[in-house]
C-alpha positions in Angstrom: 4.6 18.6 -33.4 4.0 19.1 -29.5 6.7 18.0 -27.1 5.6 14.8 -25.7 5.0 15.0 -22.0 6.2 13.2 -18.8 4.7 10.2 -17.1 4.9 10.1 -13.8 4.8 6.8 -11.3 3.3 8.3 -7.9 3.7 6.2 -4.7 0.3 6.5 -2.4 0.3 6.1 1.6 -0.5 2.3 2.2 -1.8 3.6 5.6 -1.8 6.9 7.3 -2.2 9.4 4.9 0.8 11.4 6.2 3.0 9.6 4.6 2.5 10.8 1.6 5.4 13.1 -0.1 5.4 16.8 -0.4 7.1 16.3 -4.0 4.1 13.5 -5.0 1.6 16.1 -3.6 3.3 18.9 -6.2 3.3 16.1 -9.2 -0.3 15.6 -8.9 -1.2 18.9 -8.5 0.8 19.8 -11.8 -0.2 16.5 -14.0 -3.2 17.0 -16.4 -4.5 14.2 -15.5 -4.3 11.7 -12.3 -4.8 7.8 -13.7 -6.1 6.1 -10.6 -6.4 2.6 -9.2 -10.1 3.3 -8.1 -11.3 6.8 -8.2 -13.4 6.6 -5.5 -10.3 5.1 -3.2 -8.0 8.4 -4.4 -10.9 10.8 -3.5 -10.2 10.8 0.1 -6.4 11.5 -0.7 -7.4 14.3 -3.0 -9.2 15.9 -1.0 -6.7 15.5 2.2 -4.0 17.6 -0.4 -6.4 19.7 -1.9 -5.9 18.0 -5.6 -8.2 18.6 -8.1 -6.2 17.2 -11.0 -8.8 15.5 -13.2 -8.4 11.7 -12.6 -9.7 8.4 -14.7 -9.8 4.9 -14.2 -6.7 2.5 -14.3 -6.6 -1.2 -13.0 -6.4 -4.5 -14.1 -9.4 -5.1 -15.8 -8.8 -2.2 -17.9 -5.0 -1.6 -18.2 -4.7 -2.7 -22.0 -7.9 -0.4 -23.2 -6.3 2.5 -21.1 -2.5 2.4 -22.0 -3.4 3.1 -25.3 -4.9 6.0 -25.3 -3.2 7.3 -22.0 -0.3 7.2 -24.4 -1.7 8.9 -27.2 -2.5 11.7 -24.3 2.0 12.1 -23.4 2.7 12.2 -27.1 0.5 15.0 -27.7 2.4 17.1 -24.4 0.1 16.3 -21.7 2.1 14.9 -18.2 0.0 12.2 -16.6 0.6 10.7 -13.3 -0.6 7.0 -11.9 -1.4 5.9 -8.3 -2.7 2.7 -6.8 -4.9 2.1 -4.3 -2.0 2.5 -2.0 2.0 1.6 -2.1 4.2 1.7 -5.4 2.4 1.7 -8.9 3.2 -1.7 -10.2 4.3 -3.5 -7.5 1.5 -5.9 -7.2 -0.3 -3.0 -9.0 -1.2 -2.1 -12.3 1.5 -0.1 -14.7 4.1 -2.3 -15.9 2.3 -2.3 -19.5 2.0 1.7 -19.5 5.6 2.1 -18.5 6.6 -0.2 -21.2 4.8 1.3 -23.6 5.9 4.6 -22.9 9.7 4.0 -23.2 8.9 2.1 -26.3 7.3 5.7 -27.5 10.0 7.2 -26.4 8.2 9.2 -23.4 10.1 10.2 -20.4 9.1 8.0 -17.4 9.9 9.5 -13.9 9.5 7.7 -10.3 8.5 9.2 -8.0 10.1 7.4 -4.5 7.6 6.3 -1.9 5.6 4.1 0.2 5.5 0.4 -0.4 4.1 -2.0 1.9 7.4 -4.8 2.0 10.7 -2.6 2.2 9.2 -1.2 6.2 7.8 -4.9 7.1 11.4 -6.2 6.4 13.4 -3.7 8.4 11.1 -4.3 10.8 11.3 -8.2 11.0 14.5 -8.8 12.7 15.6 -10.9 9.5 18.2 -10.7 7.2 17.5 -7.4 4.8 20.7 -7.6 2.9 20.2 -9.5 0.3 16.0 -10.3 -0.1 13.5 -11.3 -2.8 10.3 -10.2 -3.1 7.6 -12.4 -4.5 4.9 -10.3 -4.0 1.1 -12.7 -4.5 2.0 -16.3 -5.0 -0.5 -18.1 -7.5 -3.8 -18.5 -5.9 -4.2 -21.8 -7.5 -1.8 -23.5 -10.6 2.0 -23.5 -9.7 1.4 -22.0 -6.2 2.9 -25.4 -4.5 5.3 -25.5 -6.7 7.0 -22.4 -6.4 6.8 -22.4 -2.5 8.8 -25.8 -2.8 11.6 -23.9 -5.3 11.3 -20.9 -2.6 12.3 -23.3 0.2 15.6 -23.3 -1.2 16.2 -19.7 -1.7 19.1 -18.5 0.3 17.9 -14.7 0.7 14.9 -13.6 3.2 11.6 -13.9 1.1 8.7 -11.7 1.1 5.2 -12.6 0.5 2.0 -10.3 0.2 -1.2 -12.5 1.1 -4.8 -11.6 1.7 -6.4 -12.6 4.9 -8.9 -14.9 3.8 -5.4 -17.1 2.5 -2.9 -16.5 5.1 -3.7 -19.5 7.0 -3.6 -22.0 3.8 0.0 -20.3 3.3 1.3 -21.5 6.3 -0.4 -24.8 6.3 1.7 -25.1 2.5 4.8 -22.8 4.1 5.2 -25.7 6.8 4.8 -28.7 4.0 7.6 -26.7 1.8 9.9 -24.8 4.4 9.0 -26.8 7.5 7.6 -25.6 10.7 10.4 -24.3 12.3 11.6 -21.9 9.8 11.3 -18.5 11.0 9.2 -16.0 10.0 6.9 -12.9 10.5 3.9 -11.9 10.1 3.7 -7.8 9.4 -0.2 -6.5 9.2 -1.6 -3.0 8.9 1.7 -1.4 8.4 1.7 2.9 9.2 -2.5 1.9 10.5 -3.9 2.1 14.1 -3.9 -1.3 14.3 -0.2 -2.3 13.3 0.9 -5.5 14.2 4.3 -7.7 13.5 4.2 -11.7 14.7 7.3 -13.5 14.7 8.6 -17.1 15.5 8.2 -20.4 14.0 5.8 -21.1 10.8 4.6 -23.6 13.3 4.0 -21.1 15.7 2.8 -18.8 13.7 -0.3 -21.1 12.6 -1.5 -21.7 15.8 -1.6 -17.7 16.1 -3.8 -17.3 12.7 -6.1 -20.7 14.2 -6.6 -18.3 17.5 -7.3 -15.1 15.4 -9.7 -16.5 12.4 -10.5 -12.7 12.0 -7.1 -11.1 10.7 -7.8 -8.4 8.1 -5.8 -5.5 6.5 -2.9 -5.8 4.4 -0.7 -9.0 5.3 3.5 -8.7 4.4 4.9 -12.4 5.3 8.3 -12.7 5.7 10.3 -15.9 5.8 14.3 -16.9 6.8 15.9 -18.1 3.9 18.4 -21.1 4.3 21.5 -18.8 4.8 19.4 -17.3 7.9 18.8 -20.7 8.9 21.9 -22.5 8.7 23.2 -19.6 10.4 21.1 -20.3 13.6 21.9 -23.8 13.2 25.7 -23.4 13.4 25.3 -20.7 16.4 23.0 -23.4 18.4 25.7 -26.3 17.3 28.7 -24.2 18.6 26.6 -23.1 22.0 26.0 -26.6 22.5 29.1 -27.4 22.4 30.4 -24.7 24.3 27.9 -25.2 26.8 28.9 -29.3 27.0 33.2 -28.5 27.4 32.1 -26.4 30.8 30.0 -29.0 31.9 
C-alpha cells in the first residue's frame, strides 16, 4: 500500500504579488496537484512563479464533492496543495472540511505561514493587538444584529472583514450596537497601490463612507474593544482632573 502523501495549506499574496514566499513557491512547484479557489484568479500567480503544477477547482460551492476525492488522491501518495483567491486557506476561505477530513484519514496536514489580510491591518491600526478576536464576515442577514450587540461587549480589539457594497450598513448597525464614539479603523487595499487606513470615531467614520459612496477592494474593520475604551476614558477623567487642580 502507497505512503499516503502530504497536504499542504498555501497562503496566496492578498495584494502585491511579491509577497508571496520562496518556500510556498517550492510547495507548489513540487505538489501534484494545486487545488485552487478560482483557476483562472491563480493563473496570473502561476505564471508570475513559473508554476505549472496541474491545478482544479476548490470553493464553496463545490468543497464537499471535492474533499472526497481530493482525499482519495493523499491516500494513494500524491501531495496536494490549496490556495485561495488570496490570504490564508480557510480563513474566510474554503478548507476547513478538507483539513478535517484529512487528519481524520490520518494524512499529514502542513501550513504553510503567510499572508492574511487582518494580522497587517491590526498592527497597523494603532489599537490594542495583544489580545484580539477575529470575526471575520458577520451574517449578511439572520443573527447579524445580534452578534454585533454581544460584540459590543467584547473586551479584546475586534476584527471584521466586510465587502464594500456593506460597509456603510455596518457602521450604521456598529453605531446602534457599539455607539458612535467607539474607535475604530477602516484598513482597505492592504499591500495594493491604493492602500488606505481611516481611523476615528464609528461616527466619524460614516460620514467618510457617505463622502466616498465608491469604496472598493478588500475592507478589514477594526473596532476598540471596552478594555481600549475604558482605558481612554480613565486617561481623559485623570487629565481632567489634572487639568482642573492647576487651574
Amino acid at each position: 500500500m502507497a505512503e499516503s502523501g502530504t497536504f499542504y495549506l498555501v497562503p496566496t499574496p492578498i495584494g502585491n504579488l511579491a509577497d508571496m514566499t520562496f518556500r510556498a513557491v517550492e510547495v507548489l512547484k513540487s505538489v501534484d496537484l494545486v487545488a485552487c479557489e478560482d483557476t483562472r484568479t491563480s493563473a496570473t500567480l502561476f505564471r508570475k512563479y513559473g508554476i505549472e503544477t496541474q491545478r482544479t477547482s476548490f470553493h464553496a460551492h463545490n468543497e464537499h464533492r471535492k474533499t472526497a476525492d481530493l482525499v482519495r488522491r493523499l491516500r494513494a501518495g500524491s501531495d496536494v496543495a490549496l490556495i485561495p483567491d488570496a490570504g490564508s486557506p480557510g480563513i474566510s476561505d474554503p478548507g476547513f472540511l478538507l483539513v478535517r477530513a484529512c487528519i481524520e484519514a490520518d494524512i499529514r496536514v502542513e501550513a504553510i505561514p503567510g499572508a492574511t489580510a487582518f494580522i497587517p491591518a491590526l498592527c497597523a491600526s494603532g489599537l490594542p493587538s495583544d489580545r484580539f478576536v477575529f470575526e471575520g464576515f458577520l451574517p449578511t442577514k439572520k443573527g447579524r444584529m445580534k452578534r454585533l450587540s454581544v460584540l459590543a461587549a467584547e473586551e479584546r480589539t475586534v476584527i471584521l472583514y466586510e465587502a464594500p457594497h456593506r460597509i456603510e450598513k455596518l457602521f450604521r448597525q456598529l453605531i446602534e450596537t457599539f455607539g458612535a464614539d467607539r474607535p475604530a479603523v477602516i484598513a482597505r487595499e492592504i499591500s495594493k497601490i491604493y492602500e488606505e487606513y481611516q481611523r476615528g470615531p464609528s461616527g466619524m467614520l460614516l460620514e467618510w463612507i457617505r463622502a466616498n459612496k465608491r469604496i472598493k477592494g478588500e475592507i478589514v474593520v477594526i473596532i476598540a474593544g471596552v478594555r481600549y475604551l475604558n482605558r481612554v476614558v480613565a486617561n481623559d477623567s485623570a487629565q481632567e482632573v489634572k487639568r482642573r487642580s492647576t487651574d
